[in-house]
Structure formats: structure tokens, C-alpha cells
N, C-alpha and C positions, 0 to 999 in steps of 0.2 A: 685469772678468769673474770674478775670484778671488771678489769678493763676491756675486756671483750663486749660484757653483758651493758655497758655505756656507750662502746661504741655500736651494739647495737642499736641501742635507743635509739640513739643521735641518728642513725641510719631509717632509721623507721619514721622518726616525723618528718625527713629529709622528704624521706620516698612517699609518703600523704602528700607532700604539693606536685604531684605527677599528673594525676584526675585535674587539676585544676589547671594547671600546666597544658595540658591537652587540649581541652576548651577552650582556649586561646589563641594557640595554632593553627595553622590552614598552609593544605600541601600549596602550593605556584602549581599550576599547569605549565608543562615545559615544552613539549609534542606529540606526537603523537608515534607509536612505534616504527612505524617506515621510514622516520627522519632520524635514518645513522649518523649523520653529522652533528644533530644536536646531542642526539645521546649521549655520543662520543665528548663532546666536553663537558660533560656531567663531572669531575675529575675533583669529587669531595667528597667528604666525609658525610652521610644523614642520613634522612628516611626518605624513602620511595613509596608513591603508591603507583600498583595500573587497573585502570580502568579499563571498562570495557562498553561499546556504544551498544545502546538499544536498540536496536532497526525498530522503523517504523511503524511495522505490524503488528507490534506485540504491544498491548495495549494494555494488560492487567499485571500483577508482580505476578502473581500466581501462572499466569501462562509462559511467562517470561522465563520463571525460577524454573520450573518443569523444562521447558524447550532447551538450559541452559545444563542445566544438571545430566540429559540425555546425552548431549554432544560432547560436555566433558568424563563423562563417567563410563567410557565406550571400555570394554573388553583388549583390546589392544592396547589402552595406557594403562593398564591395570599394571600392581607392582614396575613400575617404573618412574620410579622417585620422582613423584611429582605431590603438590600438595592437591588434596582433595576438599569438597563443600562440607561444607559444615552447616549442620542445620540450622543450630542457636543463632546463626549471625546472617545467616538468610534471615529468617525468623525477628531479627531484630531491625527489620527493613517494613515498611509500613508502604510505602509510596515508589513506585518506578518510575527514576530518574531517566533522565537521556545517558550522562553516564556512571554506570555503576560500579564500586569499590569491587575491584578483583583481587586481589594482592597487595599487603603493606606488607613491610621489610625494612631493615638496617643494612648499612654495608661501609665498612670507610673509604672506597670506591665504588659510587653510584653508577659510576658506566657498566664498569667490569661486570658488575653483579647484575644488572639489566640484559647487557651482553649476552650473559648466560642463560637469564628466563626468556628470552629470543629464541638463540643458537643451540643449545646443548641439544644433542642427540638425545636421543629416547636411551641409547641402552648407558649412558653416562650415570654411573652413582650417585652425581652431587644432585641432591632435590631443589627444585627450577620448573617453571612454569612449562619449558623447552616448547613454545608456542610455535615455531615455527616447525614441528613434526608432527604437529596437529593437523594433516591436511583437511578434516574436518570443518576445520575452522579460520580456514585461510582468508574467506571474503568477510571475516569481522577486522573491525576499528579497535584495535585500543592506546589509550595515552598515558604519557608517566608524567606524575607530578613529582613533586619532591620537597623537604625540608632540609637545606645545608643546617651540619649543626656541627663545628669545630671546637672541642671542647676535650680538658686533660684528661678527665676520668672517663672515657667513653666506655671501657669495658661494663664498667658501673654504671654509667646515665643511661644509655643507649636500650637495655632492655627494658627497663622500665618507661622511657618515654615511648617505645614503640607497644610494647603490654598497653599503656593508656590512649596511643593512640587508637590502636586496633579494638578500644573500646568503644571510642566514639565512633570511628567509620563504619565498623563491622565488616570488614570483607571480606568478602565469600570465601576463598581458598584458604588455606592455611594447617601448618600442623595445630595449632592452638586455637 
């Protein structure tokens, strides 16, 4: 047990340079979601973010957040594994950008898992964005960035560097 409660420790001040780790990093913009072929050789291990463009008209967060919250929070995607807004990290947004944090993620295939918050059908169990059965929402923009990160421990690194980063972006969707 003594060796357990050390390799905790060691794991705890590990996982304090994660906050600081975060702050450092910045996703690459890659494309934008209609460019299949870049996606498609996304074909590594890291974090994704997608974003989503502003249109023009929306001038204030506050109009924005409400206009955006309506179209995603429609009665037909209800219980249909999809991630939902979250206040707190709305909330943690002060200024409306051109484009805004919709989704951060992990995956050890960046396509695949893009793939899927596109593609997947509504009535599909696995939770995904499934943007593309949103006909709601067909005439918006959004882009995926990303951070490759190939690395032994990833079942170990990977949540926590995404936990930190999801601190600093705040984006709106998520289970967390």
C-alpha cells in the first residue's frame, strides 16, 4: 500500500504541470469541415477542437449564446447522444470571437473521430456532434484544429491534457 500512496504523489505533482502545459499550447487550424480530404489525413494521435463561425449579424455574446443555444437545443435532438451547452463555459467567454470553441476532444485517430461528429446518424449511441443531421444548421461554417500528440502513456497523459485544455478554451458543448 506505502507503494501505491508514492506512486500517487509522484502522479499528482506530475499531473499540476498540466494548467501550465495548457497555456502553452495552441490548437493549428487545419480546415474547415467540408474539406474531406484534409480531415481525412488527420491520421494521429491528439486533440481536436471545432469551432464554429459567427455570422455576421450577431454582434453581442449574449445574442449569439441565445440564437446558438435555440438551434442546438431543438426537441428532436433531444436524448440522442449528443453533447449538450453548458452554462459555466459559455459563461466563461467574455468577448465574441469570429470563431468560437464548439468542441474539444481526444481521439488516437483524429479523422475517425471527426468522421463521426460529421457523419453519425442521430439514432447512433456513440455521443458526436452528428452535425451533419442537424438540418438546422447546415448553412454554418465550422473548422477543426488540432494538437498531434504521440506519446507512451496516452491513456494517462490524454485526459488530463484535454481536462486542461478544455479549461482554457471553454467550449460550449460537452459532457464535462
Amino acid at each position: 500500500m506505502q507503494r501505491i500512496t508514492q506512486l500517487d504523489s509522484a502522479l499528482t505533482s506530475l499531473f499540476a504541470g498540466f494548467s501550465a502545459l495548457a497555456h502553452e499550447l495552441e490548437f493549428t487550424p487545419v480546415c474547415e469541415l467540408d474539406d474531406e480530404g484534409t480531415i481525412a489525413a488527420q491520421k494521429y494521435p491528439g486533440l481536436y477542437r471545432i469551432d464554429i463561425r459567427v455570422q455576421e449579424h450577431h454582434k453581442r455574446l449574449s445574442d449569439w449564446a441565445s440564437w446558438f443555444r435555440n438551434e442546438w437545443v431543438k426537441p428532436e435532438y433531444e436524448r440522442k447522444h449528443v453533447p449538450n451547452p453548458k452554462k459555466k463555459r459559455l459563461a466563461a467567454h467574455s468577448v465574441l470571437t469570429e470563431w468560437m470553441p464548439l468542441y474539444l476532444g481526444k481521439s488516437k485517430h483524429v479523422a475517425g473521430r471527426v468522421w463521426e461528429h460529421l457523419y453519425l446518424s442521430l439514432e447512433q449511441p456513440t455521443t458526436a456532434l452528428k452535425l451533419k443531421a442537424r438540418t438546422n444548421l447546415i448553412d454554418q461554417r465550422f473548422r477543426l484544429s488540432t494538437i498531434k500528440v504521440e506519446v507512451e502513456n496516452y491513456d494517462l497523459i490524454m485526459p488530463q491534457l484535454e481536462s486542461a485544455l478544455r479549461n482554457k478554451y471553454n467550449p460550449i458543448l460537452g459532457r464535462q
